[in-house]
N, CA, C and O of each residue as an XYZ file, in Angstrom:
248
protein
N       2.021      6.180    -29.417
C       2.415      6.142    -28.024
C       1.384      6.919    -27.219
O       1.116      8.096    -27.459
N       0.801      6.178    -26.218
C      -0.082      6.554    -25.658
C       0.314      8.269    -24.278
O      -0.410      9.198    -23.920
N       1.687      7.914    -23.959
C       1.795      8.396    -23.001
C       3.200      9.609    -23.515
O       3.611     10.128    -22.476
N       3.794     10.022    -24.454
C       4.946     10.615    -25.028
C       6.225     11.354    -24.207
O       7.431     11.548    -24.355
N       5.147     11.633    -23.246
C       6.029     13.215    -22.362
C       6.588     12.604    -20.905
O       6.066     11.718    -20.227
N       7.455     13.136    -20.716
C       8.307     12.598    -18.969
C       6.770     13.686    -18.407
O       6.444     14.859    -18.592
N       6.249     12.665    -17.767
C       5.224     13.657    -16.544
C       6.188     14.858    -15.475
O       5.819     16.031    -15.409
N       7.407     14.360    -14.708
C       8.616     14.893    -14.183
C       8.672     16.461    -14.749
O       8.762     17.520    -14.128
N       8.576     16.166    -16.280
C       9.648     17.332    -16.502
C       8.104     18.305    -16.940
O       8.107     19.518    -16.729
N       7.274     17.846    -17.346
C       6.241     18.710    -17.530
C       5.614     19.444    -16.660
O       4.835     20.342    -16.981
N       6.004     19.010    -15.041
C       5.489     19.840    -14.084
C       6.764     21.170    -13.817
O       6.778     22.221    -13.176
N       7.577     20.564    -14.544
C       8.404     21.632    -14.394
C       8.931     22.796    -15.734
O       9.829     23.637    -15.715
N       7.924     22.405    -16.873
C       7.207     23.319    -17.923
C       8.772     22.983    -18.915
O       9.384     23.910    -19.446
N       9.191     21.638    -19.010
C      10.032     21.473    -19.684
C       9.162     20.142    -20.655
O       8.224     19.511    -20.166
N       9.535     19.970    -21.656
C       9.234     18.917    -22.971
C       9.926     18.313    -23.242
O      10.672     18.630    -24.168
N      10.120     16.538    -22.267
C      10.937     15.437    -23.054
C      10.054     14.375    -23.323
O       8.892     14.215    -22.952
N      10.857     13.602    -24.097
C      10.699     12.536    -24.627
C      10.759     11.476    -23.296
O      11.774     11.340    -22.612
N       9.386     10.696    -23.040
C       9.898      9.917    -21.967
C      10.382      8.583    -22.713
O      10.030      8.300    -23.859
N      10.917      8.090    -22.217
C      11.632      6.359    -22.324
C      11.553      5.866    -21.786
O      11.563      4.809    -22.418
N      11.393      5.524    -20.371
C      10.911      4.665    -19.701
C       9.512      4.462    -18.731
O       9.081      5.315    -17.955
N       9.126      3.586    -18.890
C       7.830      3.156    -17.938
C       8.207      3.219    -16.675
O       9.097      2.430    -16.359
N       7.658      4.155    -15.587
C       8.326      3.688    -14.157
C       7.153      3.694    -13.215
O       6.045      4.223    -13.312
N       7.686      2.985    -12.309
C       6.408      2.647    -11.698
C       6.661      3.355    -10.094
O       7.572      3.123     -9.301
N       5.517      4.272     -9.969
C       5.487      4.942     -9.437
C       5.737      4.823     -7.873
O       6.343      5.590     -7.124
N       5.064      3.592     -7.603
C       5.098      3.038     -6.082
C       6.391      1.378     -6.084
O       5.922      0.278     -6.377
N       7.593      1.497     -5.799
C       8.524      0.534     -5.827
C       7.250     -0.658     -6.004
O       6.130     -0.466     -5.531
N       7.654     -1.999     -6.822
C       6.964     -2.904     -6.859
C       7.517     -3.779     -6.021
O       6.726     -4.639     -5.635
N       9.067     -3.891     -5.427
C      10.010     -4.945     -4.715
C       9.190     -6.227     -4.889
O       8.606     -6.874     -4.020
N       9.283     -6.468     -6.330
C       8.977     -8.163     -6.303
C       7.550     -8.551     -6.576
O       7.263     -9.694     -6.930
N       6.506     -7.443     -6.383
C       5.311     -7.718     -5.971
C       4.349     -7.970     -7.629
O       3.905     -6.977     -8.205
N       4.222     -8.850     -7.993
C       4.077     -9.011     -9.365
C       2.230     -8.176     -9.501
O       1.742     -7.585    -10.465
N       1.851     -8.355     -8.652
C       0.657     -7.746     -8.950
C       0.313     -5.650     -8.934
O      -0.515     -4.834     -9.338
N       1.896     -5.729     -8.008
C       1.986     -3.950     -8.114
C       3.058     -3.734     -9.273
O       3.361     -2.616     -9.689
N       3.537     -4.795     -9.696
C       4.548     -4.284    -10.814
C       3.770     -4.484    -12.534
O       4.337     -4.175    -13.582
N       2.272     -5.112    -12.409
C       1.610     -4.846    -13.677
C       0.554     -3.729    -12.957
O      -0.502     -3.876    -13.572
N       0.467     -3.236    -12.473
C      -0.806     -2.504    -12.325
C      -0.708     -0.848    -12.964
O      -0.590      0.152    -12.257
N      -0.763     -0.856    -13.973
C      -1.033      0.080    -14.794
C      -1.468      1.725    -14.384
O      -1.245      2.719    -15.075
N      -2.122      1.676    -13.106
C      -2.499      2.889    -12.536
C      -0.867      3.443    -11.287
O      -0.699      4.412    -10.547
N      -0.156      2.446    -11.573
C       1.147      2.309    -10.859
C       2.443      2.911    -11.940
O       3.597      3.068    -11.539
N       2.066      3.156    -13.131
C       3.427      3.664    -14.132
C       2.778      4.902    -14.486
O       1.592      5.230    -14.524
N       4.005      5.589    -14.769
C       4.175      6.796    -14.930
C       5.566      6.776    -16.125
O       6.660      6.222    -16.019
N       5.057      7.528    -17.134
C       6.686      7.719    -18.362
C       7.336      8.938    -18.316
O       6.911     10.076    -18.519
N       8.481      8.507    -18.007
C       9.523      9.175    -16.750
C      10.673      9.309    -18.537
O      10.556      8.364    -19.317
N      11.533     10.363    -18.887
C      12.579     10.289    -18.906
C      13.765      9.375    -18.339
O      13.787      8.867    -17.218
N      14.819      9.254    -19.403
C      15.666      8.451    -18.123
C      16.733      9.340    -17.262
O      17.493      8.859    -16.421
N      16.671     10.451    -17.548
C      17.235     11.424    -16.616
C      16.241     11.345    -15.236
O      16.489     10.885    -14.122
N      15.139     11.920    -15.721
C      14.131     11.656    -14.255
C      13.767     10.371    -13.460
O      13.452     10.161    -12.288
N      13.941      9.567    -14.598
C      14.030      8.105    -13.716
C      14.717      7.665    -13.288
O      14.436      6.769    -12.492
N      16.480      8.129    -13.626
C      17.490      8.275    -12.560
C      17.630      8.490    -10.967
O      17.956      7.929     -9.921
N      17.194      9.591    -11.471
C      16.960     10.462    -10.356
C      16.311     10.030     -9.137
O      16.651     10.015     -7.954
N      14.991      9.589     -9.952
C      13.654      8.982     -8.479
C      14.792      7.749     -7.948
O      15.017      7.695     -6.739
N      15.354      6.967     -8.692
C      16.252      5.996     -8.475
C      17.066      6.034     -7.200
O      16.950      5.446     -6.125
N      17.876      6.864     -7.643
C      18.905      7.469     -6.533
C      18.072      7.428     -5.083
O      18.191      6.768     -4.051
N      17.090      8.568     -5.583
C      16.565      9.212     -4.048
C      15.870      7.889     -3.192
O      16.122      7.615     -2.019
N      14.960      7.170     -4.064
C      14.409      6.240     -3.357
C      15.204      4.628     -3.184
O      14.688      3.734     -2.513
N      16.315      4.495     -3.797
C      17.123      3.602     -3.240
C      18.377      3.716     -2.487
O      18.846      2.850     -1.749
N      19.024      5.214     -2.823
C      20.093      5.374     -2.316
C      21.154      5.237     -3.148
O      22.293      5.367     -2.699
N      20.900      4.921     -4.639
C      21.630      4.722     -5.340
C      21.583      3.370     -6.136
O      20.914      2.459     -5.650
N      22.311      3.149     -7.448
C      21.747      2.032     -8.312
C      22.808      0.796     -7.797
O      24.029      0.947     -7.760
N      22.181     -0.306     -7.454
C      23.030     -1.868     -7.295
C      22.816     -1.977     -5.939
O      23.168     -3.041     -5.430
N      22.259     -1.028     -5.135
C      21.959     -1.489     -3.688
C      21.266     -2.455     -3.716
O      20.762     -2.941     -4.728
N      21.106     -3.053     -2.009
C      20.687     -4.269     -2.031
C      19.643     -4.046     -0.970
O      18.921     -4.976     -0.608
């Protein structure tokens, strides 16, 4: 695994296991920002919750 650690939690001098790929800048659809590789970041899924919430308002919005 190229990438192991939640970036999130390492700035905050904690050590997880990330699990998910997240992409840093919302892709909404945009197939060319949702492969672009300089666009993901491996997030925990606690921390990827989180960005979730804040930048949608919560999960199932529309």
């Amino acid at each position: 695994m190229k990438h192991p650690l939640c970036t999130r939690c390492i700035k905050e001098n904690r050590i997880t296991a990330a699990t998910i790929v997240d992409h840093i800048r919302p892709h909404k659809g945009d197939k060319a920002l949702f492969w672009d590789r300089n666009n993901w970041q491996p997030l925990c899924k606690s921390c990827h919750d989180t960005k979730t919430v804040r930048e949608d308002g919560g999960f199932g919005n529309l």
